[in-house]
C-alpha atoms as an extended CHARMM CRD file, in Angstrom:
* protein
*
        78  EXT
         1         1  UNK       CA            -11.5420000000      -23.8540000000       17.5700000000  PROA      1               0.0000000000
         2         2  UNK       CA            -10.5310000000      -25.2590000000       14.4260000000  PROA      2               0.0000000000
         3         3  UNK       CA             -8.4660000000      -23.8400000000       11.7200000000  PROA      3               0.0000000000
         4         4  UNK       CA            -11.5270000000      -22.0670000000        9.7420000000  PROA      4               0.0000000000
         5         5  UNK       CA            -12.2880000000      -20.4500000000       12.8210000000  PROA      5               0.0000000000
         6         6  UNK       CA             -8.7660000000      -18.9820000000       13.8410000000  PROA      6               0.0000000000
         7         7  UNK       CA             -8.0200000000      -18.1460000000       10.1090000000  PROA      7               0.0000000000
         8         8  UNK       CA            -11.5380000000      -16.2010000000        9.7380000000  PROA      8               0.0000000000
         9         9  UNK       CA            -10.1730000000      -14.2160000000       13.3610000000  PROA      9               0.0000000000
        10        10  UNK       CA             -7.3630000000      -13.0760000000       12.2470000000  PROA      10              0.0000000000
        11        11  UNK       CA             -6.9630000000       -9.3540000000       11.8090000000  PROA      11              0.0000000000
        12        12  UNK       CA             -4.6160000000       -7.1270000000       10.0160000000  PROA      12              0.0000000000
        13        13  UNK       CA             -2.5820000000       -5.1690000000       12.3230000000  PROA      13              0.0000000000
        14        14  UNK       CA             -3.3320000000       -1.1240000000       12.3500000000  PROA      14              0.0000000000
        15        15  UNK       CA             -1.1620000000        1.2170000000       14.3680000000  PROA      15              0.0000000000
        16        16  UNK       CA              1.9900000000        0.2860000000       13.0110000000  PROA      16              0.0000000000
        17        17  UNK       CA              4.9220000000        2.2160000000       11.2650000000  PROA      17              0.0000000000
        18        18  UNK       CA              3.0060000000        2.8200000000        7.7760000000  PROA      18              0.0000000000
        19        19  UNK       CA              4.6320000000        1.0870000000        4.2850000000  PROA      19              0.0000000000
        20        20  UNK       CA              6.3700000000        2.4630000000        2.1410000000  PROA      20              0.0000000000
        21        21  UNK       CA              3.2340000000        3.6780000000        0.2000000000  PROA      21              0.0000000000
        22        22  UNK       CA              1.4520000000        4.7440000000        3.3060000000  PROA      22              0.0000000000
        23        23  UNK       CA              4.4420000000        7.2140000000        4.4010000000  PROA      23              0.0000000000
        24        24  UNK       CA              4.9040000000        8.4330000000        0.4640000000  PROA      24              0.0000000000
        25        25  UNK       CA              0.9080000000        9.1190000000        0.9240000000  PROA      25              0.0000000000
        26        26  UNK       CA              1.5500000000       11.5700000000        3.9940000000  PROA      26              0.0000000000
        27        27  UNK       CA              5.0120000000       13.2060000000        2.3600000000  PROA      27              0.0000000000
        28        28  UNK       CA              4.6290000000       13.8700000000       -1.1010000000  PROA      28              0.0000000000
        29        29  UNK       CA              3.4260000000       17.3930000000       -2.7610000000  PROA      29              0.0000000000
        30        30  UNK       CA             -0.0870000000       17.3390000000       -3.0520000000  PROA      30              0.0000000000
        31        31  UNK       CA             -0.2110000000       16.6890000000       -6.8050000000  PROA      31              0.0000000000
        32        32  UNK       CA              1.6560000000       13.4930000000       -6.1600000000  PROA      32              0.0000000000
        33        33  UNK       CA             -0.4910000000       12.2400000000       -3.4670000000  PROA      33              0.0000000000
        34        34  UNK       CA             -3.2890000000       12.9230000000       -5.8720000000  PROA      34              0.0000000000
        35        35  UNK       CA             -1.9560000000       11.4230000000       -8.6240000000  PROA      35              0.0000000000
        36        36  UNK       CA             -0.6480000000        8.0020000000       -6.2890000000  PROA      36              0.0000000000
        37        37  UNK       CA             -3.6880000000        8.1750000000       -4.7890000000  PROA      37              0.0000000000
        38        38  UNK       CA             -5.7960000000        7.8010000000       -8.3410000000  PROA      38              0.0000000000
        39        39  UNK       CA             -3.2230000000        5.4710000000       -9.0660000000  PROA      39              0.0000000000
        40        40  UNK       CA             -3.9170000000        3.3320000000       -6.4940000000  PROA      40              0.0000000000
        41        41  UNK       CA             -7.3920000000        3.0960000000       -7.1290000000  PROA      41              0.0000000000
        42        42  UNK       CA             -7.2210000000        2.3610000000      -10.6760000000  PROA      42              0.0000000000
        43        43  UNK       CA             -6.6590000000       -0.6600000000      -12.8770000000  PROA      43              0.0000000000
        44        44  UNK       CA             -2.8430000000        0.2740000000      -12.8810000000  PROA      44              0.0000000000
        45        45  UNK       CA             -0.9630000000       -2.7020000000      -12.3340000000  PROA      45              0.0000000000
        46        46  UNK       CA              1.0670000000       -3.0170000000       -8.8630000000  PROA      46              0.0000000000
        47        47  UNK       CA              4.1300000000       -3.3340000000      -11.4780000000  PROA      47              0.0000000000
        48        48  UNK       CA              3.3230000000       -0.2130000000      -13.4360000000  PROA      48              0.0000000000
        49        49  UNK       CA              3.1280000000        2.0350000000      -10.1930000000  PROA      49              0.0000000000
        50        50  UNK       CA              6.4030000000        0.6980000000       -8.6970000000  PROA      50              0.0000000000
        51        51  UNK       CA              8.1410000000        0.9410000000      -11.7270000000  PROA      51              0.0000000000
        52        52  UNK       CA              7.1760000000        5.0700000000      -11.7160000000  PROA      52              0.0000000000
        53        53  UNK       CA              7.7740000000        5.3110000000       -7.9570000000  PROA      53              0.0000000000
        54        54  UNK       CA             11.0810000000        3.6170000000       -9.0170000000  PROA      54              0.0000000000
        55        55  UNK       CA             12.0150000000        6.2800000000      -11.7000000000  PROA      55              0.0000000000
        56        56  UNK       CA             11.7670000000        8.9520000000       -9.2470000000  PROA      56              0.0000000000
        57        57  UNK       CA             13.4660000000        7.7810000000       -6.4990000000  PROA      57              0.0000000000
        58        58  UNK       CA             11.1780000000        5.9970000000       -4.1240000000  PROA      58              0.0000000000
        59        59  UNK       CA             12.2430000000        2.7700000000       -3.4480000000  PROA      59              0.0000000000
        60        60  UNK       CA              8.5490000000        0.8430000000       -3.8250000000  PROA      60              0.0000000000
        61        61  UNK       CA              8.1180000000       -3.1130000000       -4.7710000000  PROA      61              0.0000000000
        62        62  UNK       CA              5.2580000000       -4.4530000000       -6.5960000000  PROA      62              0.0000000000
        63        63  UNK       CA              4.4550000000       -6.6590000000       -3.4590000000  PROA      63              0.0000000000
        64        64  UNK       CA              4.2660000000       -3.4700000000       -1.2250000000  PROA      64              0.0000000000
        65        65  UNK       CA              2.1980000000       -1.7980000000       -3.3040000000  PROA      65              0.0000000000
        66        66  UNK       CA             -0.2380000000       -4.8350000000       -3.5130000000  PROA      66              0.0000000000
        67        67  UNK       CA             -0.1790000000       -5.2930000000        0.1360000000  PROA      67              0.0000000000
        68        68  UNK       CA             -1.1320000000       -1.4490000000        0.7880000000  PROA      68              0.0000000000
        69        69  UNK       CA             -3.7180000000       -2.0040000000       -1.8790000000  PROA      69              0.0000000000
        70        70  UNK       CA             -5.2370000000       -5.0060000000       -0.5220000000  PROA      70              0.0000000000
        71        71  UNK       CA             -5.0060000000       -3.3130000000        3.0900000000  PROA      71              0.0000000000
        72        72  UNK       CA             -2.7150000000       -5.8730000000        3.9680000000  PROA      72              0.0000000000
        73        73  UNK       CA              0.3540000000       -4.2680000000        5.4710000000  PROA      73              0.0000000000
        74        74  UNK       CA              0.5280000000       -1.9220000000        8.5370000000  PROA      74              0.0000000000
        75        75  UNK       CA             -0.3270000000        1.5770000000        8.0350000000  PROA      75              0.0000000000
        76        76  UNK       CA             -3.7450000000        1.0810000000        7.4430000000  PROA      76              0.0000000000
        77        77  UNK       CA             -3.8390000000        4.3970000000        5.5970000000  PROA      77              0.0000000000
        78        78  UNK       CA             -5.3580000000        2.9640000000        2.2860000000  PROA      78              0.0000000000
């Protein structure tokens, strides 16, 4: 197998502990999952939504934020 073929198998892993997106997802009021959620899945840079998760309290990076995004981290909750 060569290295096309093991990079094209590899899988993200599911089952996890969820991010730090993933848990605020299945813990915040309603209205804020909404509003995350719609977040999430707009043009809103990774930045822009860390820097409000930031301002009230939730410890978020840019980086997690783009890896729950791009379905990359563990929770598999996107």
């Amino acid at each position: 197998m060569g290295l096309s073929d093991a990079l094209k198998a590899q899988k993200v892993p599911v089952g996890g502990p969820r991010c730090q997106v993933g848990r605020l997802l299945h813990t915040l009021p309603a209205d804020d999952v909404d509003a995350l959620a719609e977040a999430l899945d707009s043009d809103m840079t990774h930045a822009s939504i860390s820097r409000a998760l930031i301002e009230e309290g939730h410890r978020v990076t840019a980086i997690t934020v783009g890896r729950h995004r791009r379905e990359e981290c563990s929770c598999g909750t996107f």
